[in-house]
C-alpha positions, 0 to 999 in steps of 0.5 A: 224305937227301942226293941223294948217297943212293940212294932204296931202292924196293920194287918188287910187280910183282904180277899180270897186266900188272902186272910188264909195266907196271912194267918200263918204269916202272923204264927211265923211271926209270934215265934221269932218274937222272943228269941230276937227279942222283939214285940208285935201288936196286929191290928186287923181292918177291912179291905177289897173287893167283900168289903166295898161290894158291902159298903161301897168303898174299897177299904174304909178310913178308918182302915187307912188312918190305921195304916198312918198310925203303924208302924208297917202295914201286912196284906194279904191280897185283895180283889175279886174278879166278879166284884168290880168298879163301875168302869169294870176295873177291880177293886184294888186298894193295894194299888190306892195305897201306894198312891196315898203313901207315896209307895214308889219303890215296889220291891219284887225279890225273885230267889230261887229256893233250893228243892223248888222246880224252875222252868229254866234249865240249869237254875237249879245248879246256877241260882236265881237271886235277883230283885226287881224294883219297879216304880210303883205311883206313875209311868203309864199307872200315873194314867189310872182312872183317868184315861180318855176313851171315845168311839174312835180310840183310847189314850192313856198317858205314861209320866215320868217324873225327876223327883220320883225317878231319883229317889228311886234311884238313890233307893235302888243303888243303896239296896244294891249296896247292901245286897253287895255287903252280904256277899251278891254281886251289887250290880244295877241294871236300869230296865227302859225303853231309851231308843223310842221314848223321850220319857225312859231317855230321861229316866236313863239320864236320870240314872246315870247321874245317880251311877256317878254319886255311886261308882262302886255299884257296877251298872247296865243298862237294857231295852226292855225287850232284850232284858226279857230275852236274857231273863229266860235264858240266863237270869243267874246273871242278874242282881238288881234290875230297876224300871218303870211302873207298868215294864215292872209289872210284866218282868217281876211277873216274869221273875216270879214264873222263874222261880216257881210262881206267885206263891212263892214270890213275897213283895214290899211296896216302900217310900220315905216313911210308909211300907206294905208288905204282901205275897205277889199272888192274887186272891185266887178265889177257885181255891178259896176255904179249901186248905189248898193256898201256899203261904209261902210267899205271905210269909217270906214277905214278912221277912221282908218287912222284919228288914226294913223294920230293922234298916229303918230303926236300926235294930240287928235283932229284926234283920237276924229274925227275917234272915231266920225266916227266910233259912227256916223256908229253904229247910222246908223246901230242901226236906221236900215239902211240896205245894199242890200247884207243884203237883204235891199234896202239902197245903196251907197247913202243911207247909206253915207246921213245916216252917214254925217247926223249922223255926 
């Protein structure tokens, strides 16, 4: 693809707050076009929880064969808590979509932003900037919907397998190195559980076979509890951390509550071909249509994809435009713009003025 072409988007502005959020993540969008010389066509479809309890069905095919046909798939976010399969699980589509694009690499960035509030004491003066990237089609989601349960107990079923597991080793040593060229540390840490389950001691041995194809990443290795100790008390120390499904799930939470919450925590869910780019955040439903949703995170995961735009074709101009994004963000935070779940009065519109006029 030639920067002449325009990026096809596939845009599931989903549920709740998810289509509030997604609205300025596009303006942000239109406006680093020009200037980095690159062209977008957004193309909306259904997903989630309205559309299922309208029709039955999470998200259409139509819907998923757009997504085959883009070249990146935006969304917003998706469920909602009264609408639910029969087995009462939530309507997930994020998660189906991960499953049909083969999606094994959910990158989970956690920077702390200058002016933005972290619980832990120091990070203000030390930094936050870490990544968590967490297998995202097996481990025990491997067992989704298909867990056995009778009167007297329940088993679900964590799979762990070679040629999942060394793709995203060879995905997360790469992004070490690259984080390492723009001047962070490039140290990889494998998150596990080694000492109990044969399951995350092959994962471990899978790891240090892909540490010796690239010896100049600097590497450890860490129980799960013992890394969620060292989060809260020193997560400057951190880079890149690399783990299983669902110890992925609970620790990017984690990082996200470090610097600031899910509204300020973007996502990518990536595989060979396929990316989708969306905020960690739900679809918080008790703010819905009241202006108050911070688009913070949906707009920093368009930053997200703009780079892996740029490192899948090649293009400086699109990894130039999302480091613009992410400068413009940090602008607004660091002149003092404060969203209402820090206890400010900037909503929605507030903060998505401040960031296109930033930009």
């Amino acid at each position: 693809m030639s920067a002449n072409d325009a990026f096809h988007i596939a845009v599931l502005g989903g549920d709740g707050i998810g289509p509030e959020v997604m609205a300025p993540a596009l303006e942000v969008l239109r406006k680093v076009e020009t200037k980095a010389g690159l062209k977008f066509r957004f193309t909306d479809a259904p997903a989630g929880a309205n559309h299922y309890r309208e029709t039955g069905k999470s998200m259409p095919e139509s819907t998923v064969r757009l997504c085959e046909e883009a070249d990146a798939i935006l969304l917003g976010a998706c469920g909602l808590p009264s609408v639910r399969y029969p087995d009462n699980t939530e309507i997930m589509p994020q998660v189906e979509l991960r499953f049909h694009f083969d999606l094994y690499a959910g990158v989970r960035p956690a920077r702390l932003i200058p002016g933005v509030p972290s619980p832990i004491v120091g990070a203000d003066q030390r930094g936050i900037d870490m990544v968590v990237i967490r297998e995202s089609t097996e481990g025990l989601f491997a067992s989704m919907g298909k867990g056995v349960v009778t009167d007297s107990e329940a088993r679900e079923t964590l799979v762990i397998t070679r040629k999942t597991s060394e793709r995203l080793f060879e995905f997360s040593f790469r992004l070490a190195e690259r984080r390492k060229a723009r001047g962070r540390p490039g140290a990889l840490t494998c998150v596990d559980k080694a000492n109990v389950f044969k399951a995350f001691a092959f994962f471990r041995e899978m790891f240090d076979d892909a540490a010796k194809r690239h010896p100049d990443v600097k590497t450890d290795r860490l129980y799960v509890d013992a890394c969620s100790a060292l989060l809260v008390k020193r997560p400057w120390d951190f880079d890149v951390m690399v783990m299983e499904n669902m110890f992925g799930d609970i620790l990017s939470d984690m990082t996200a509550g470090l610097i600031g919450g899910m509204g300020m925590a973007p996502s990518a869910d990536i595989g060979d071909r396929y990316a989708v780019f969306q905020p960690c955040h739900g679809t918080a439903p008790d703010i819905m249509g009241q202006g108050k949703a911070n688009p913070t995170a949906m707009i920093l995961s368009t930053a997200m994809m703009l780079d892996w735009l740029a490192d899948k074709h090649g293009l400086e101009g699109a990894a130039e435009a999302g480091e613009r994004i992410e400068r413009a963000v940090d602008k607004v935070y660091a002149d003092g713009i404060k969203p209402i779940e820090f206890g400010g009065r900037n909503g929605t519109a507030d903060i998505a003025k401040a960031v296109l006029e930033a930009l």
